[in-house]
One Martini backbone bead per residue (centre of mass of N, CA, C, O) as a GRO file, in nm:
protein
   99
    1UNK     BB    1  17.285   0.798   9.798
    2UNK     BB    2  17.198   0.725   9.455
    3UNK     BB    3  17.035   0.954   9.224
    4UNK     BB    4  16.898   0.848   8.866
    5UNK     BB    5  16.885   0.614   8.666
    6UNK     BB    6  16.905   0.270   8.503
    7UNK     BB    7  17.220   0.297   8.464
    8UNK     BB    8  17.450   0.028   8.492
    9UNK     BB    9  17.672   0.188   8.541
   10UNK     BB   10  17.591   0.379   8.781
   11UNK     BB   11  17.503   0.157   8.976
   12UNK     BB   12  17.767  -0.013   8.969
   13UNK     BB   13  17.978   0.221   9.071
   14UNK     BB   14  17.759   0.344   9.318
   15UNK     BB   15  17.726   0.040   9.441
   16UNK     BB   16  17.743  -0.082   9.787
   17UNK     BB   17  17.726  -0.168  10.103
   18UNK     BB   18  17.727   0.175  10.145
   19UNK     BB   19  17.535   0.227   9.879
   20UNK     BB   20  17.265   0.305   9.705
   21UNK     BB   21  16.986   0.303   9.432
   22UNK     BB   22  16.795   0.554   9.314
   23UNK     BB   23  16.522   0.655   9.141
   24UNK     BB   24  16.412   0.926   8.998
   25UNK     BB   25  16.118   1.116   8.942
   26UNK     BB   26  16.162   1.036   8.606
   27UNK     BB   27  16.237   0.731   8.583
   28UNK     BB   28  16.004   0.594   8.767
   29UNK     BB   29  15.801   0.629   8.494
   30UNK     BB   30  15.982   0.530   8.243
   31UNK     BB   31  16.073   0.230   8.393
   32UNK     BB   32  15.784   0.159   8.418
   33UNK     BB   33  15.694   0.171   8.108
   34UNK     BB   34  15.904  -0.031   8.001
   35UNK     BB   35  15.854  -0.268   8.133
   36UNK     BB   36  15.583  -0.300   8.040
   37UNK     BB   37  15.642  -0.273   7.729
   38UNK     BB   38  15.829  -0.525   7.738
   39UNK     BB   39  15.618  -0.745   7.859
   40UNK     BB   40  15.342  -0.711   7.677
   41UNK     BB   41  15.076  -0.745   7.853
   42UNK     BB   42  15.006  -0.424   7.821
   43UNK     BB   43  14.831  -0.166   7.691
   44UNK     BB   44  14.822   0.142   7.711
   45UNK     BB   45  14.653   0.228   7.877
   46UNK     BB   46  14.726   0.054   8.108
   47UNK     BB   47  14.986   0.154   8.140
   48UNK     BB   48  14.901   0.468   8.169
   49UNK     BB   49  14.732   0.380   8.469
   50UNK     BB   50  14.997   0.249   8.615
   51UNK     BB   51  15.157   0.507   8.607
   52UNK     BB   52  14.942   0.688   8.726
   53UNK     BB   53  14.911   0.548   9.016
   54UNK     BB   54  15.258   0.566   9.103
   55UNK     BB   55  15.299   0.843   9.055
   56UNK     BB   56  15.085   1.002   9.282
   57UNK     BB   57  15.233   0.839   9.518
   58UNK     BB   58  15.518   0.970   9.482
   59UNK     BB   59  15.404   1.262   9.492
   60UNK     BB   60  15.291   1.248   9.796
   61UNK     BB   61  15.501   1.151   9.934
   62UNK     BB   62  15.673   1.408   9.852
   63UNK     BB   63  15.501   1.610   9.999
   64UNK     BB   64  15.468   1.524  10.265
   65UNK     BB   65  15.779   1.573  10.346
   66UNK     BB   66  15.769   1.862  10.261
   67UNK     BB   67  15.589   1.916  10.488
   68UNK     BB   68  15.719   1.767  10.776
   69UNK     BB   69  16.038   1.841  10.757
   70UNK     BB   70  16.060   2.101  10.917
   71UNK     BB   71  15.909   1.945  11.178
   72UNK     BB   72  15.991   1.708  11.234
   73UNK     BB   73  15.767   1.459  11.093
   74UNK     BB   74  15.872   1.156  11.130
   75UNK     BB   75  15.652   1.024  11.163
   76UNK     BB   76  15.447   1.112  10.928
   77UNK     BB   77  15.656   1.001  10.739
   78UNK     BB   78  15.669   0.688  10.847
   79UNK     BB   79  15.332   0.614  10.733
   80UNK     BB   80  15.356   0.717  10.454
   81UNK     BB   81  15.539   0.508  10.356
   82UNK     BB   82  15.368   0.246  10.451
   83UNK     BB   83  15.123   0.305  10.296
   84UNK     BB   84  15.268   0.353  10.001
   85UNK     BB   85  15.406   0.037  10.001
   86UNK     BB   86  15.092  -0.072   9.998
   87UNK     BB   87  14.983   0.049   9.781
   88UNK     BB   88  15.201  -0.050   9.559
   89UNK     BB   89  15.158  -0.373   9.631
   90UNK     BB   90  14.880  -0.341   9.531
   91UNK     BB   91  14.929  -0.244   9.227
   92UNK     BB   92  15.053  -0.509   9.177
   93UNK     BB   93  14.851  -0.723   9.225
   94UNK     BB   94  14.667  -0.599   9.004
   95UNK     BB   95  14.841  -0.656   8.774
   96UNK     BB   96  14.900  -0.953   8.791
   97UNK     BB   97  14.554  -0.980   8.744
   98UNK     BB   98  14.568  -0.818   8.445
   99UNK     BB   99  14.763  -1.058   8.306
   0.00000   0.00000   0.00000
């Protein structure tokens, strides 16, 4: 797994069939604002208001990992996952519902 910003040089490098590539968490929210503002279809408000509750969900999954993985709480990790996962599919079809 390789985590950096979503420079298409890097991403390119080193993303091949045994390696992936992930957005680190500080470019998850500034590459998710610049798409958002990109596609114009939001004020920033809204931008700013999608942004930040994509970002809280994804450092509670953050946190949640760092509380758990000491203790090897492995399913307690992987329902965070699931729950995170339905959570932002969530609000990816209110966003799409509000544009």
């Amino acid at each position: 797994m390789v985590v950096s910003d979503a420079d298409e040089g890097i991403v390119t490098a080193f993303t091949d069939e045994n390696r992936n590539h992930q957005l680190d968490f500080v470019h998850v929210s500034r590459t998710l604002d610049y798409n958002l503002w990109d596609d114009g279809v939001f004020s920033l408000d809204q931008r700013n208001e999608i942004v930040s509750e994509v970002i809280d969900e994804v450092f509670h999954l953050k946190n949640s990992v760092a509380k758990h993985r000491p203790d090897e709480g492995f399913a307690a990790i992987h329902g965070m996952i699931t729950v995170t996962s339905e959570y932002l599919e969530g609000t990816s079809r209110s966003s799409q519902q509000r544009s």
